[in-house]
N, C-alpha and C positions, 0 to 999 in steps of 0.2 A: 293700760299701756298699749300703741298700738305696734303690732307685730312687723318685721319687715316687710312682709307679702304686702300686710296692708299700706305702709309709707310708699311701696312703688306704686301698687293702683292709685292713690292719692295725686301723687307725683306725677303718673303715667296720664291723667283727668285732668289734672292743673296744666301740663303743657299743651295737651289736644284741647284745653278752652282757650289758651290764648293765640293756637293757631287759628282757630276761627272766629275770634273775635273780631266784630265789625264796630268804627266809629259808628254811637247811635244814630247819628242824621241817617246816616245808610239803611239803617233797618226798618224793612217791611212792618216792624212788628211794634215799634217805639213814639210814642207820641210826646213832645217836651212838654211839663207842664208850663201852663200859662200861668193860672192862681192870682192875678191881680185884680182887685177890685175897680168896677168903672162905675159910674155916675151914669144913668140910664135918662133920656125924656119921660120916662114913666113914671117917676121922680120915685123911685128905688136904686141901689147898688147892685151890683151884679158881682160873682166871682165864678166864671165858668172853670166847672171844673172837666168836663171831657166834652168835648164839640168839634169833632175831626170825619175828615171823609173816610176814614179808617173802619168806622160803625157809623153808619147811615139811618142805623133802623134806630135809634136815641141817642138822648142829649142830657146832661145832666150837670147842673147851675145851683148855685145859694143868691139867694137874694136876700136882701136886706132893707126892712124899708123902717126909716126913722118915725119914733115915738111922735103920734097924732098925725100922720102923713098919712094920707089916700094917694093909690095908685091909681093911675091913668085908666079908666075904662077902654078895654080894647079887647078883641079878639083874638086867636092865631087861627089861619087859613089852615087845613091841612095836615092839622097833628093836634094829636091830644097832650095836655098837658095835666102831671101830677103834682099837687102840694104835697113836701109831706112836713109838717111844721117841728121844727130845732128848739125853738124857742120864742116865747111871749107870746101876746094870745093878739088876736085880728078880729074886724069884722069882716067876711067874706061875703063877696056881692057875687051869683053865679047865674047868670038869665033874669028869673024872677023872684029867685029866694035872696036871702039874707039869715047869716047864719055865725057864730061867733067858735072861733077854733082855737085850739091849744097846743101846746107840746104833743107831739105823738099821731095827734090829729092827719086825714092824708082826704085832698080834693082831687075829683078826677073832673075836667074841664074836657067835653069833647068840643072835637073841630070846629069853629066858626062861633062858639059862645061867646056872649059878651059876661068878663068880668071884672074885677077889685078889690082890692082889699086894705084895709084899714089899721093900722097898729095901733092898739087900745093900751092903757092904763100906765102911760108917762116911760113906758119901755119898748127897744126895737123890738121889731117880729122878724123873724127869720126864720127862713123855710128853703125846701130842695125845692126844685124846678127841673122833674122827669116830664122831658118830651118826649114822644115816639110819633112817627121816624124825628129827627135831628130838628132842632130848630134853626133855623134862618129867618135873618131878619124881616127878607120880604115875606114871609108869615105873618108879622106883626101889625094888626088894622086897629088905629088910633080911633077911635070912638066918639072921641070926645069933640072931635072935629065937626061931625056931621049936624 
């Protein structure tokens, strides 16, 4: 049971937070999730989940690429990009290897590699998508063009 001393500090906390409560758009400190999934030209889904000028030095996305689908051979300019794989297994294409990943599994892609990857055995593949610094689009060099 708590003591009176304790109900007024309680009390005394609860009103000094709603003095200084700010609507979140105002805060320095608050990013709205986005969390929608989009249809990418890489011919994978996307769901960004933190990609804000807020933290410039990373980025952090799920991607999802449909069962027997190959992604877009391309690069990123400027930043390293990590897999770390969620679920279903891939074949990963990275420079000149090829190499076949799973749950748990984690690729480290630096700057300017060309790669791909493939979702194997009648099931999606989904994985994180850790850039450092952030990802932007104009990073992203389509490959398959040239």
């Amino acid at each position: 049971m708590m003591s009176d001393h304790n109900t007024g500090i309680v009390s005394a906390m609860s009103e000094k937070k709603s003095m200084n409560q700010k609507p979140k758009s105002e805060s320095e400190y608050f990013v709205e999730a986005t969390g929608l999934e989009f249809w990418t030209d890489e011919r994978c889904y996307i769901t960004e989940l933190c990609n804000t000028d807020k933290l410039a030095e990373s980025s952090l996305a799920i991607a999802r690429v449909e069962a027997g689908v190959t992604t877009q051979l391309h690069a990123l300019t400027g930043l390293t990009e990590t897999y770390i794989v969620i679920e279903g297994s891939g074949q990963m294409e990275v420079a000149d290897e090829t190499f076949e990943i799973n749950p748990g599994d984690q690729v480290v892609i630096p700057p300017g590699v060309p790669q791909r990857v493939t979702a194997l055995n009648d099931q999606q593949l989904r994985f994180y998508c850790l850039c450092t610094p952030r990802f932007y689009p104009e990073s992203y060099v389509n490959l398959e063009d040239e």
